[in-house]
PANU-105381 format. One record per atom (N, C-alpha, C): residue in three letters; x, y, z. Coordinates in steps of 0.05 Angstrom, whole numbers, padded with zeros to 5 digits, always signed. Example, Ala and Ser with C-alpha at 12.3 -4.5 7.8 and 13.67 -1.06 7.14 Angstrom:
2
Ala+00264-00114+00156 Ala+00246-00090+00156 Ala+00264-00066+00156 Ser+00257-00045+00142 Ser+00273-00021+00143 Ser+00258+00001+00157 
END
This chain:
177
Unk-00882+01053-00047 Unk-00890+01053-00075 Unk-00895+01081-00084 Unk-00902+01100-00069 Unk-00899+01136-00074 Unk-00935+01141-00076 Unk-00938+01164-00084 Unk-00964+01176-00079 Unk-00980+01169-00097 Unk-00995+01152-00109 Unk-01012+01155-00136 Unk-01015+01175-00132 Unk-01037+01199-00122 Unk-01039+01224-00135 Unk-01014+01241-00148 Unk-00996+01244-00137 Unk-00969+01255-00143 Unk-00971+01251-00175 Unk-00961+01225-00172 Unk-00942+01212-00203 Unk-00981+01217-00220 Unk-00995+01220-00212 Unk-01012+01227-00238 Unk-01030+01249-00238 Unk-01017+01275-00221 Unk-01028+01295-00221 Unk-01047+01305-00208 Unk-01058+01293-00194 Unk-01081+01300-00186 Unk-01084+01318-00164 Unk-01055+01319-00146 Unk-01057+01331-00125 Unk-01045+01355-00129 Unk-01051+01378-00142 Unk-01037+01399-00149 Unk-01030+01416-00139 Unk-01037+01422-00105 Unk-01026+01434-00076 Unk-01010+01416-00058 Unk-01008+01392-00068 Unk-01006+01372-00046 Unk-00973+01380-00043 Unk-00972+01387-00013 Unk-00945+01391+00000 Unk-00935+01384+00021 Unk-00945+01355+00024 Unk-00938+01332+00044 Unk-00914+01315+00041 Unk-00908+01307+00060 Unk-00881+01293+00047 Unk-00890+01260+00033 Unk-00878+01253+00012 Unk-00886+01233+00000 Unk-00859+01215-00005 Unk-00871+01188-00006 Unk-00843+01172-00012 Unk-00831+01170-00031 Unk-00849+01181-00063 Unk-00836+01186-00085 Unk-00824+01208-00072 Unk-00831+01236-00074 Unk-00823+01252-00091 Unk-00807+01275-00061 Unk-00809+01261-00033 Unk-00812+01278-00007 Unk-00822+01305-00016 Unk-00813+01326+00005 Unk-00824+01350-00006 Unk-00824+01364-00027 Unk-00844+01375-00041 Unk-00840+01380-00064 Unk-00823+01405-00084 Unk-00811+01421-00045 Unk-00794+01430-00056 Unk-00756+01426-00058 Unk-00760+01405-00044 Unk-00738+01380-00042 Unk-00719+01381-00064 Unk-00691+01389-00052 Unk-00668+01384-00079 Unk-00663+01352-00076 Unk-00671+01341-00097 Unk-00659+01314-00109 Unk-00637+01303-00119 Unk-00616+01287-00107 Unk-00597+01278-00115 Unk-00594+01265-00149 Unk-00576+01276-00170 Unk-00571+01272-00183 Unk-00570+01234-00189 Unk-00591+01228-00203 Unk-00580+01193-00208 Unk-00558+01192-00232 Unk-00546+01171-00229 Unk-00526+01156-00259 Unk-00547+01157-00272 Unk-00525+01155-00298 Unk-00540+01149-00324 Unk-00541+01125-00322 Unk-00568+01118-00336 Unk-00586+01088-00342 Unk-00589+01069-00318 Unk-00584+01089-00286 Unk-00595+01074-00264 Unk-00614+01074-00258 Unk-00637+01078-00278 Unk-00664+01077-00284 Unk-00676+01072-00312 Unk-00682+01048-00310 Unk-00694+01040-00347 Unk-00729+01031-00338 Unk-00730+01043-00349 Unk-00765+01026-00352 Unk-00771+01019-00379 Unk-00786+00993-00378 Unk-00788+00985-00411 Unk-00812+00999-00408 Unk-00824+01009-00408 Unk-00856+01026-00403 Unk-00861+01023-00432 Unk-00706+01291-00704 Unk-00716+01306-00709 Unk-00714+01335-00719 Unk-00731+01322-00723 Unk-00726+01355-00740 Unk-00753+01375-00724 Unk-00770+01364-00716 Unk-00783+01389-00718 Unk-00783+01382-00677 Unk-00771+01403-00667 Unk-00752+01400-00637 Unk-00776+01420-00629 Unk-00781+01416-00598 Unk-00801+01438-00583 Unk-00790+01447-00556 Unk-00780+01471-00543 Unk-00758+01469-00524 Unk-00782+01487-00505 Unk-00793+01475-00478 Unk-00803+01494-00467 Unk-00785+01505-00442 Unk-00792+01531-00429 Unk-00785+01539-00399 Unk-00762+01552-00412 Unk-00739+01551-00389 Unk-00718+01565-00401 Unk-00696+01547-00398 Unk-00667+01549-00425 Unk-00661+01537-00425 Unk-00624+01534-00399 Unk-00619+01511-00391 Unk-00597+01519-00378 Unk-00567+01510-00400 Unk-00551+01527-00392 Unk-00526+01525-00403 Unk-00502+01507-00385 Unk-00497+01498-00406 Unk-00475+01477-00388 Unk-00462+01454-00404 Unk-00442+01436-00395 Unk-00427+01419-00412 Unk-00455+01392-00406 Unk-00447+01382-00378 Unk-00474+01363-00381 Unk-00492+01366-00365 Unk-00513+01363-00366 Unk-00540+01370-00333 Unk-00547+01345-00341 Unk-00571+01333-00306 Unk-00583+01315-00308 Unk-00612+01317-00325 Unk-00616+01301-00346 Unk-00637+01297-00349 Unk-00660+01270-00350 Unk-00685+01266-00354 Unk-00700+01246-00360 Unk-00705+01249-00377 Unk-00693+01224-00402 Unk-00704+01222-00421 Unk-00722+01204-00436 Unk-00736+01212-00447 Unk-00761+01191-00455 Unk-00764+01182-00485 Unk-00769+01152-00497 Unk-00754+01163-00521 Unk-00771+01132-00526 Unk-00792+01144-00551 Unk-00822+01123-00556 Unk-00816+01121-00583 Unk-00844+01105-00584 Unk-00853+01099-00618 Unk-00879+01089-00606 Unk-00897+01096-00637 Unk-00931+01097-00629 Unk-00928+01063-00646 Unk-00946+01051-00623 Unk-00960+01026-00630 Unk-00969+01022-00654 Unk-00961+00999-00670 Unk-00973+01000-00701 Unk-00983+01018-00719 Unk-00958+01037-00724 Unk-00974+01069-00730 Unk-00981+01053-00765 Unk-00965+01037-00773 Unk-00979+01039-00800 Unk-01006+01029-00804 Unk-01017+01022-00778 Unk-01045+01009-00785 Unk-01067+01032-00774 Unk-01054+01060-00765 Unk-01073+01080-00764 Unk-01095+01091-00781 Unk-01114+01102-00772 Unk-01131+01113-00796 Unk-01119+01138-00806 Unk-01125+01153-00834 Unk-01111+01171-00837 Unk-01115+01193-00818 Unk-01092+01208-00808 Unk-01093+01228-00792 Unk-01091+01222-00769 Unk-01099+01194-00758 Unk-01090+01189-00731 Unk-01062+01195-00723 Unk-01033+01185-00736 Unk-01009+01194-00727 Unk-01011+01230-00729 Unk-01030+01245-00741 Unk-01026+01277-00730 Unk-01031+01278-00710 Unk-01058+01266-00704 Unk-01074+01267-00679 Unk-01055+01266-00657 Unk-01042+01243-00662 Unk-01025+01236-00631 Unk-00993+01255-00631 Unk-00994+01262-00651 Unk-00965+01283-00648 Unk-00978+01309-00640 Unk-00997+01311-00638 Unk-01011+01343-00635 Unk-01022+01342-00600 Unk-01027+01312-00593 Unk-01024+01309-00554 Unk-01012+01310-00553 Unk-00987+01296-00568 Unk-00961+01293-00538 Unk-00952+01318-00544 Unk-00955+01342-00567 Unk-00943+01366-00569 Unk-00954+01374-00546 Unk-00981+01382-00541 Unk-00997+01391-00527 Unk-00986+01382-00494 Unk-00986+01359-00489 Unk-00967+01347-00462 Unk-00949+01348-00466 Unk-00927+01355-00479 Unk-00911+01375-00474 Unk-00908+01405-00462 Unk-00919+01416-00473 Unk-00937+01435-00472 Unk-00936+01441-00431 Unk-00958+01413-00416 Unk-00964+01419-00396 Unk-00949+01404-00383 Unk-00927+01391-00388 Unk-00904+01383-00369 Unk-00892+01407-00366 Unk-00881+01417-00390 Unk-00863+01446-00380 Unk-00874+01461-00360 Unk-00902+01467-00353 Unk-00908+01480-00333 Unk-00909+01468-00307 Unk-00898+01451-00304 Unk-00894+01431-00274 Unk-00868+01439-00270 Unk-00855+01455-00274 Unk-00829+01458-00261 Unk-00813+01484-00277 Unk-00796+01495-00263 Unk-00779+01516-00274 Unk-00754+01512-00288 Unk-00751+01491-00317 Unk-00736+01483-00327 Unk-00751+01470-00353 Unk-00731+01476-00373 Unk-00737+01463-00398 Unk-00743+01443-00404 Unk-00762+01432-00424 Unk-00781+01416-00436 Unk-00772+01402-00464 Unk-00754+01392-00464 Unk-00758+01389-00499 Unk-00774+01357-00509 Unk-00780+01368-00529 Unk-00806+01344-00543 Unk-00797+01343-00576 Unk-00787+01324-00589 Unk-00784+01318-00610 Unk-00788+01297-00625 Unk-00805+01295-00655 Unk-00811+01275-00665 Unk-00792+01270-00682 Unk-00786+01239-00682 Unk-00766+01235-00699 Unk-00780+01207-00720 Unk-00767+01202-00742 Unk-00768+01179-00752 Unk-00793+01169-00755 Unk-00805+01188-00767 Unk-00844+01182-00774 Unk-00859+01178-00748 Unk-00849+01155-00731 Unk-00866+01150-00710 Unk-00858+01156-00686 Unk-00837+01161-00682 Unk-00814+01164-00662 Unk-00816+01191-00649 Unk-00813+01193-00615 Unk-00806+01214-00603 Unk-00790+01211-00581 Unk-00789+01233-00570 Unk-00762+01230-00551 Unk-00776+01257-00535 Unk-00771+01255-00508 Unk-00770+01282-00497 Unk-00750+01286-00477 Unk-00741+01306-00469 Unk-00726+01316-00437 Unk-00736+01318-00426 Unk-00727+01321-00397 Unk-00748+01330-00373 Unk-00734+01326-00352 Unk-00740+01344-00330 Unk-00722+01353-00308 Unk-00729+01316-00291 Unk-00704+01297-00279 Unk-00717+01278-00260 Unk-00733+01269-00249 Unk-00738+01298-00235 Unk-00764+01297-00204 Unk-00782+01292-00222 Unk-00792+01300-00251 Unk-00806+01299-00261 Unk-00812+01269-00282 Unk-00794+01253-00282 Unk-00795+01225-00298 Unk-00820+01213-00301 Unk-00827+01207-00277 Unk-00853+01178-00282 Unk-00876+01195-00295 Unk-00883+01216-00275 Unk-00904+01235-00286 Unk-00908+01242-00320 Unk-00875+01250-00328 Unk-00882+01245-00358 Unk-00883+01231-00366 Unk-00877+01198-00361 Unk-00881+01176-00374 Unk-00912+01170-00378 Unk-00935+01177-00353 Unk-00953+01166-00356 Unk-00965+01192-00368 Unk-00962+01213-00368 Unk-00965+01223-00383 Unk-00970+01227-00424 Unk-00942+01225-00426 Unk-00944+01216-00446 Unk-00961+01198-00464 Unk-00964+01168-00447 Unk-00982+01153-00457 Unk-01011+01151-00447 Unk-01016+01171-00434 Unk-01046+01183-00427 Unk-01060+01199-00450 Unk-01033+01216-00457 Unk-01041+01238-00482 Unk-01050+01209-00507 Unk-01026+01199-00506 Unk-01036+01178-00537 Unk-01062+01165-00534 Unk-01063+01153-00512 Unk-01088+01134-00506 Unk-01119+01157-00511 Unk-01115+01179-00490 Unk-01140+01193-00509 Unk-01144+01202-00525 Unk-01133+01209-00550 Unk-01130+01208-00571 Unk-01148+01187-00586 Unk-01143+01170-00577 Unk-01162+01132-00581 Unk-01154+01119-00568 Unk-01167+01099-00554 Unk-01163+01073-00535 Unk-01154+01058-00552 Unk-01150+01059-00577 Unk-01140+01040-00590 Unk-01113+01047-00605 Unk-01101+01068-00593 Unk-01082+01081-00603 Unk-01065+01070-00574 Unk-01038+01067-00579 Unk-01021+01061-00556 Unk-00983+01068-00560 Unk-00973+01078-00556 Unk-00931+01078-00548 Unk-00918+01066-00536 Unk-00890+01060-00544 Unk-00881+01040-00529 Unk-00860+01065-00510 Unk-00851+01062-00499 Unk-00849+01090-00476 Unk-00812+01069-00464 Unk-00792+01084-00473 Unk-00764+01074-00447 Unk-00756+01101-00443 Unk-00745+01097-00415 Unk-00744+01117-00392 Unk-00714+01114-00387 Unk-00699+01131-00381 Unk-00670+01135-00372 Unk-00660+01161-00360 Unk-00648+01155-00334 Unk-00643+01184-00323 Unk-00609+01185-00319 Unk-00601+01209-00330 Unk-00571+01214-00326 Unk-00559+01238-00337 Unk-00537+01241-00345 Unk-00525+01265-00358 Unk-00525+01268-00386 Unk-00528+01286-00400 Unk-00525+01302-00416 Unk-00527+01320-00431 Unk-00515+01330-00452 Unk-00524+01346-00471 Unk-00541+01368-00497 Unk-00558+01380-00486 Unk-00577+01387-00503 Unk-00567+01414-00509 Unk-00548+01417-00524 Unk-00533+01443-00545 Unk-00550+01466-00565 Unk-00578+01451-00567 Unk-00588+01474-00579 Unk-00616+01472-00584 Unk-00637+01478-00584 Unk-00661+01472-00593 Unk-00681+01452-00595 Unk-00653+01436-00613 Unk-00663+01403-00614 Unk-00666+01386-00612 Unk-00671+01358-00599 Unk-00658+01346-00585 Unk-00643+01323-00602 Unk-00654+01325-00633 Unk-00631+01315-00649 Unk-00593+01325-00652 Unk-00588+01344-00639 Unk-00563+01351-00631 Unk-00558+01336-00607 Unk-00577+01333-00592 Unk-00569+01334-00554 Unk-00549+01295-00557 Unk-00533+01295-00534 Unk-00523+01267-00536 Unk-00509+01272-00508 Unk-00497+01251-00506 Unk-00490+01238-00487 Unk-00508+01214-00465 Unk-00500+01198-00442 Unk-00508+01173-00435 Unk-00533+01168-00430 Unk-00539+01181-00421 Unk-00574+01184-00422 Unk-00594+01182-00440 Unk-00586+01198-00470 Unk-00595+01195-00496 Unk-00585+01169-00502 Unk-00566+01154-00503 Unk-00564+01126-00518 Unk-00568+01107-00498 Unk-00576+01110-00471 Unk-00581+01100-00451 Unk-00617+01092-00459 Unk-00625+01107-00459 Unk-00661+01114-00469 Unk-00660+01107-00493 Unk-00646+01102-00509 Unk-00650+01097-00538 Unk-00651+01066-00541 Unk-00626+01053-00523 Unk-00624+01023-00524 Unk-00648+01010-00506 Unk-00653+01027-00484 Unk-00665+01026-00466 Unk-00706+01007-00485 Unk-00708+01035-00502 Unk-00732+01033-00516 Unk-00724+01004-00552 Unk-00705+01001-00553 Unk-00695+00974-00573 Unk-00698+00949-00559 Unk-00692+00948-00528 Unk-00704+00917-00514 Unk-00730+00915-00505 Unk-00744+00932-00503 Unk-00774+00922-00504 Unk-00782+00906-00527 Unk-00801+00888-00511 Unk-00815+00869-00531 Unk-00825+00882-00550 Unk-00841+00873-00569 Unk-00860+00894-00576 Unk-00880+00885-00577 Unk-00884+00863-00560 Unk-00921+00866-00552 Unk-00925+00877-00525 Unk-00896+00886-00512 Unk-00891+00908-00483 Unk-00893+00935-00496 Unk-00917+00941-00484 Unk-00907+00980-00481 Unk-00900+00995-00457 Unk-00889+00974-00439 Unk-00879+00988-00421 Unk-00860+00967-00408 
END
């Protein structure tokens, strides 16, 4: 089942071999696109540096905040200004780019290197939840190839982006995960 500390941070030297993630400086085999689903813009945020290429593997994560119209006012800033913020501290878990984008009032999406998937998932909805315990996202997960051409990840496409997109349309929606 892999390390709880790992997948939620806690072990921030830990360089043991683990069943998630083996060593942590371990090259990881590339997965297909959408051989990983978990039912768990304009204004684009690109951290680290970016790589060039036709397609790379990425994890993409691709939400909507729980009954945002029944927020108090300012709560949907509140929660776009964590997950900016965890954004923010995913990029520094690894030597590769970060992107974080809100889309569609309630909607976000991020990239993120594989090795790094679950970590941002629970991530992500760690940032929303403290924010308020009564604040919550619905979170789909998809790992595979493609495209992120420039900044935004409203450009970026290919199978992984519509992989994570359909991925996050079959959740229930009394499932946030």
């Amino acid at each position: 089942s892999g390390c709880q500390r790992c997948l939620l941070g806690l072990a921030r030297n830990h360089d043991l071999l683990c069943q998630l993630h083996g060593p942590l400086d371990a090259q990881r085999p590339d997965p297909p696109a959408g051989a990983f689903n978990l039912a768990l813009g304009p204004s684009a945020r690109q951290h680290g540096k970016k790589t060039e290429g036709p397609m790379t593997n990425y994890a993409v994560l691709t939400g909507d905040i729980v009954k945002s119209s029944q927020l108090p006012e300012g709560g949907l800033d509140r929660i776009f200004a964590s997950l900016t913020q965890t954004s923010d501290i995913v990029s520094r878990w690894q030597d590769a780019p970060t992107y974080f984008t809100r889309n569609r009032g309630d909607g976000w999406q991020m990239a993120v290197p594989p090795a790094f998937a679950l970590r941002a998932v629970f991530a992500c909805r760690a940032a929303v939840r403290m924010v308020d315990k009564r604040f919550d996202t619905r979170v789909a997960l998809a790992l595979g190839k493609g495209t992120i051409p420039s900044d935004t990840l409203a450009d970026a496409y290919g199978p992984v982006f519509t992989a994570s997109g359909q991925a996050l349309e079959q959740i229930p929606r009394k499932s946030n995960m």
